[in-house]
C-alpha positions in Angstrom: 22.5 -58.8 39.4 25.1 -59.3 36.2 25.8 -55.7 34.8 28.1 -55.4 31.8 29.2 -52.6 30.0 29.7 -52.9 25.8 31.1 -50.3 23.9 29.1 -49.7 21.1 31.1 -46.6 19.2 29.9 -45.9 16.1 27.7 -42.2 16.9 30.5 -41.0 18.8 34.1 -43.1 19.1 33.2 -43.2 23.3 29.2 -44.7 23.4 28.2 -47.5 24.9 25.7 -49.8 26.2 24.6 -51.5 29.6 23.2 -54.8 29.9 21.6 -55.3 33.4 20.3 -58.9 33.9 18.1 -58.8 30.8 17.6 -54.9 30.0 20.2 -53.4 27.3 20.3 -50.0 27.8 21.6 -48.7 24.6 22.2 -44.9 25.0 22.3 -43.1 21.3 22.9 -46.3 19.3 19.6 -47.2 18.6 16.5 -46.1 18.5 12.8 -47.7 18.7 12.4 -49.9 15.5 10.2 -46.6 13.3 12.8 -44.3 15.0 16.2 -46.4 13.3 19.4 -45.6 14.3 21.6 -42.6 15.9 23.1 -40.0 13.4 27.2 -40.6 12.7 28.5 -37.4 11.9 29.4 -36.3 15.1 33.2 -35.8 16.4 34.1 -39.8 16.6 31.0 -41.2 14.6 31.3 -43.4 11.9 28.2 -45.4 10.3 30.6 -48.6 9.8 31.9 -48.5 13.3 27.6 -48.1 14.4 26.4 -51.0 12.0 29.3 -53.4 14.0 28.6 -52.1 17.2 24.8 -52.7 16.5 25.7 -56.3 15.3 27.1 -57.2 18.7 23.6 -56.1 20.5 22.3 -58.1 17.9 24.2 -61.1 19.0 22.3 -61.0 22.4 19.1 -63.1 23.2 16.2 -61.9 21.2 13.8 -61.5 24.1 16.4 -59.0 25.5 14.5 -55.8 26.7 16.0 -52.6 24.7 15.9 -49.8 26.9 16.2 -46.5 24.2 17.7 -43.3 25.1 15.7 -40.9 22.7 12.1 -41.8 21.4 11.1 -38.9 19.3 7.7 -40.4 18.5 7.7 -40.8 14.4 4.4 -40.0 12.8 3.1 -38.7 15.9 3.2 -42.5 17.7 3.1 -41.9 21.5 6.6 -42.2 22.9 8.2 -45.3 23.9 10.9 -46.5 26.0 11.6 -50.4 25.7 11.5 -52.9 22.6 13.2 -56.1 22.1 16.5 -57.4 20.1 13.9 -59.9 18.0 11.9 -56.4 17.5 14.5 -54.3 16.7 15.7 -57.1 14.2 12.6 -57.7 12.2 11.8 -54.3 11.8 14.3 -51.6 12.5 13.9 -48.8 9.7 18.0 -48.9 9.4 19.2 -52.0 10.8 17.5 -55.0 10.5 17.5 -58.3 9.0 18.8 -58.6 5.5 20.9 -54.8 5.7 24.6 -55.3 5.2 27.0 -52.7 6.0 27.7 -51.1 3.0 23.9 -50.6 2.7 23.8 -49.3 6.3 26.9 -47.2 5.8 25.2 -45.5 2.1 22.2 -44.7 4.4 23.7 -43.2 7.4 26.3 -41.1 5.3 23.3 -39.9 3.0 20.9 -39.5 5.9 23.4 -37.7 8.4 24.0 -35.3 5.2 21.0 -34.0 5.2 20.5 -33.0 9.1 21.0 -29.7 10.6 23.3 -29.2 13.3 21.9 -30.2 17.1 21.0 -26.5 18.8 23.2 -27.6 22.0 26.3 -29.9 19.8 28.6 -27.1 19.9 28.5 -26.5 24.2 27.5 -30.2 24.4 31.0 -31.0 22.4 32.8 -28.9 24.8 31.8 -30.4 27.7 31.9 -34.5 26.4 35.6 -33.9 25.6 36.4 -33.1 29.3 34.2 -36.1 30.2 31.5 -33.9 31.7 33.8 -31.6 33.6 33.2 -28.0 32.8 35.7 -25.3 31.5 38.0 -24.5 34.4 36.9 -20.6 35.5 38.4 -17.7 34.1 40.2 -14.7 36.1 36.7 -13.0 36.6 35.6 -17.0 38.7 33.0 -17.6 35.4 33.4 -20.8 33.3 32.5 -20.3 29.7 31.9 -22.5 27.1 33.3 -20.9 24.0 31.1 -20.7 20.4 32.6 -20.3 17.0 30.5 -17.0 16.0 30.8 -17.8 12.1 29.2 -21.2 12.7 26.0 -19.9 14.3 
């Protein structure tokens, strides 16, 4: 079976994407259609460098199945896994048919400014940097992940 992988940076400078056969798989870049898009102002992120990477997905067949990542459910909708590129395209709440970049960019830059910090970004950071591998142990054999006590 044909497996690719696409980089799609954009919420962080190191996502991407896997297209099996005909299932995308498309990690934190998008969402179902009434979910939108993934936040940008994490280490890396940058809503230009999402609305390009999106575009490329776009590119692919529209009865491409779109395998999400997060479904959070909006408005209390049962959660969902899979959608399509043609869905996505016609009615994604951030990216779809007729939104240029600069009106993506003005949405995700507002939008991302009014979120609170993620509960886990600040171990979660710590950990992505190594690539997953944890903080080597200390003399006493315990790894710690270390938290910026003025930021909590």
């Amino acid at each position: 079976m044909p497996a690719r992988v696409i980089p799609v940076p954009g919420h962080t400078s190191d996502s991407v994407a896997y297209l099996i056969g005909d299932a995308l798989f498309t990690g934190d870049s998008l969402f179902m259609p009434d979910g939108g898009t993934a936040r940008c102002d994490f280490p890396g992120g940058d809503a230009a460098t999402l609305y390009r990477s999106i575009q490329r997905l776009y590119a692919l067949p529209g009865d491409t199945r779109v395998f999400v990542c997060h479904d959070y459910g909006p408005g209390g909708r049962e959660p969902r896994c899979q959608t399509s590129i043609d869905e996505q395209k016609a009615g994604n709440i951030h990216i779809r048919n007729g939104v240029d970049e600069a009106q993506f960019v003005r949405m995700r830059t507002e939008r991302d400014a009014t979120l609170a910090m993620p509960t886990l970004i600040l171990p979660s950071v710590q950990v992505n940097i190594r690539a997953g591998a944890l903080p080597e142990p200390e003399a006493n054999g315990t790894r710690y992940l270390k938290l910026p006590v003025d930021l909590l």
